[in-house]
C-alpha positions in Angstrom: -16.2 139.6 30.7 -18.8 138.0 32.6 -17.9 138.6 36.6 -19.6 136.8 39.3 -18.6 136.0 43.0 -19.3 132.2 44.4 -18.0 130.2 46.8 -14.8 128.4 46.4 -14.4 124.5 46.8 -11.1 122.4 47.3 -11.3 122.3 43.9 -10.3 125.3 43.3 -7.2 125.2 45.4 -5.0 125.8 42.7 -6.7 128.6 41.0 -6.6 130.0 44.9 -2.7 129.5 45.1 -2.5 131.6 41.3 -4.8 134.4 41.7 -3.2 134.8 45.8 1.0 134.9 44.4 0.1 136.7 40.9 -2.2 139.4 43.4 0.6 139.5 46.3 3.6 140.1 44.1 1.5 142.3 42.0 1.3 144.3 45.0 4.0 144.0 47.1 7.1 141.7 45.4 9.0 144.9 45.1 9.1 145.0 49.1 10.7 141.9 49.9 14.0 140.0 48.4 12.8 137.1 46.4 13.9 134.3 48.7 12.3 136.1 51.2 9.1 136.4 49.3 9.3 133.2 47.4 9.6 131.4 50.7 6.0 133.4 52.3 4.5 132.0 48.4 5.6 128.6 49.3 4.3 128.9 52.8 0.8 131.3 52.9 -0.2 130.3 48.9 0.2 126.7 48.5 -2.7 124.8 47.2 -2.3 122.7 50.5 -2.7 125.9 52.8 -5.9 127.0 50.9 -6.8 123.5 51.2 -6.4 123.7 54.8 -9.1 126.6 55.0 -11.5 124.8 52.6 -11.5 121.8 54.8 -12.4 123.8 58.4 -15.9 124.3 58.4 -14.6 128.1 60.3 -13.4 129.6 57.2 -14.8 130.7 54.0 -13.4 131.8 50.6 -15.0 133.6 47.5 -13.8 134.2 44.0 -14.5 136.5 41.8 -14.2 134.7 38.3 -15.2 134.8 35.3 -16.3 131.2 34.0 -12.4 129.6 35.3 -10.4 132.9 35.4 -10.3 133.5 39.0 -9.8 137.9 39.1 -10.1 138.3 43.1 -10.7 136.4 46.5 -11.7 137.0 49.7 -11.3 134.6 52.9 -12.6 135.0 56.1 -12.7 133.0 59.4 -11.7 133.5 63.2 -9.3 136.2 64.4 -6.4 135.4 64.9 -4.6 139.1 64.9 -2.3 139.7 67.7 -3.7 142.1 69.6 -5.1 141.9 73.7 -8.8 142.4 72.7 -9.1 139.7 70.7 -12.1 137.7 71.7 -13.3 133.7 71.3 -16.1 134.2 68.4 -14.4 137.1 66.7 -14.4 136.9 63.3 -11.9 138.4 60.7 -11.5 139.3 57.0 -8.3 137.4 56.8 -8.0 138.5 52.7 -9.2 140.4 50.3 -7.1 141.3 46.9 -8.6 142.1 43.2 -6.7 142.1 40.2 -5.3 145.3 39.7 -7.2 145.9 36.2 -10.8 145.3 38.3 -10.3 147.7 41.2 -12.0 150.5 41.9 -14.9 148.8 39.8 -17.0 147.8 43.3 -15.8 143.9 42.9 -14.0 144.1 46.0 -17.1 145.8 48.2 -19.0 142.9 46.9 -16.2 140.7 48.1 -16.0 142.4 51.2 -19.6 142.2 51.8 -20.1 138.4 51.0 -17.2 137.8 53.8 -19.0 140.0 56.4 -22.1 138.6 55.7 -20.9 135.2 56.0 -19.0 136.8 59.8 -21.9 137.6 60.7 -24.4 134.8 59.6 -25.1 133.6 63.0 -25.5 137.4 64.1 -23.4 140.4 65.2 -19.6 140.5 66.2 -16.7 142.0 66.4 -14.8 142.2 63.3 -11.2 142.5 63.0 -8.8 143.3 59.9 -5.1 143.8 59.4 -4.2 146.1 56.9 -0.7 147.4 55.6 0.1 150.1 57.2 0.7 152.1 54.2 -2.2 150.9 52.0 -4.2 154.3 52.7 -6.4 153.3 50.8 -7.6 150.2 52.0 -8.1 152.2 55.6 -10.2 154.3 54.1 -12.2 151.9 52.4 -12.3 149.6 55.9 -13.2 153.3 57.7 -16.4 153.9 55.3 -17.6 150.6 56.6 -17.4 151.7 60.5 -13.7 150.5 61.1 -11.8 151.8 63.2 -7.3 151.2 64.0 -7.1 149.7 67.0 -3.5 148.7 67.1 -0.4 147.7 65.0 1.7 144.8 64.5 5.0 143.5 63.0 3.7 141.3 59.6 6.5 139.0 59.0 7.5 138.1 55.1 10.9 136.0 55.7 13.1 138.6 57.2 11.5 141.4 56.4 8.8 142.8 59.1 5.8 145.0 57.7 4.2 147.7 60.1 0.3 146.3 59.6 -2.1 148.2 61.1 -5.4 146.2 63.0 -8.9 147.5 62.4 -11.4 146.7 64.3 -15.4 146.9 64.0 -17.2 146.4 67.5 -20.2 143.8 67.7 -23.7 146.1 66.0 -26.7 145.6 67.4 -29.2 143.5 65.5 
């Protein structure tokens, strides 16, 4: 397996929409009834949302692939978390999922830093991230890299309402 992380293009919408349902169920489908989670598949992972994200100039997405077999992705853009601190010019890692096989291999900090790189291209700002609240973890992998909870929200998947916790790196200096 040859691995590499690049940028993805709206051509690779559909190999966004496979590699974000086959990752999501693979990691939480047992949560949710499947018309719940079928109908957050159809919504959040259609080719035409990822589209969406490709075609705003305030997002990014990465894939991890190797040659077409996408493993991982990462998308990043403007926060949009609900939470009071929220500032114009925030930036947040919006996703970040590797195939389960490849974790814990250091593809996802290289996903992870690509995104935060790309946050903070035109120079520091604070970064925000919502995590599941019971992906430990994921927290402790977000605390390593000077993260810290700053609140908690209600993630809806049809009826069914996750506890997400929001993490929250304040603006570095230079």
């Amino acid at each position: 397996m040859s691995l590499a992380i690049r940028r993805a293009t709206p051509d690779d919408a559909v190999a966004l929409r496979d590699i974000g349902v086959r990752t999501f169920v693979d990691t939480f489908g047992h949560m949710y009834p499947p018309e719940d989670l079928q109908a957050f598949l159809d919504e959040s992972h259609a080719p035409e949302a990822y589209l969406r994200y490709l075609g705003d100039d305030a997002y990014a997405l990465w894939l991890l692939a190797d040659g077409d077999e996408v493993h991982g992705y990462a998308l990043a853009g403007p926060s949009t978390l609900p939470h009071a601190e929220v500032a114009p010019g925030d930036g947040e890692l919006k996703r970040l999922y590797v195939d389960a096989s490849l974790q814990n291999g250091g593809w996802g900090g290289r996903l992870f830093r690509e995104a935060l790189d790309w946050l903070e291209r035109d120079g520091p700002r604070t970064l925000w991230i919502s995590v599941w609240s019971e992906n430990v973890g994921a927290q402790r992998f977000y605390a390593r890299h000077g993260f810290g909870k700053a609140g908690e929200y209600e993630f809806p998947v049809g009826r069914v309402r996750d506890r997400e916790f929001i993490f929250r790196r304040c603006a570095r200096a230079a």
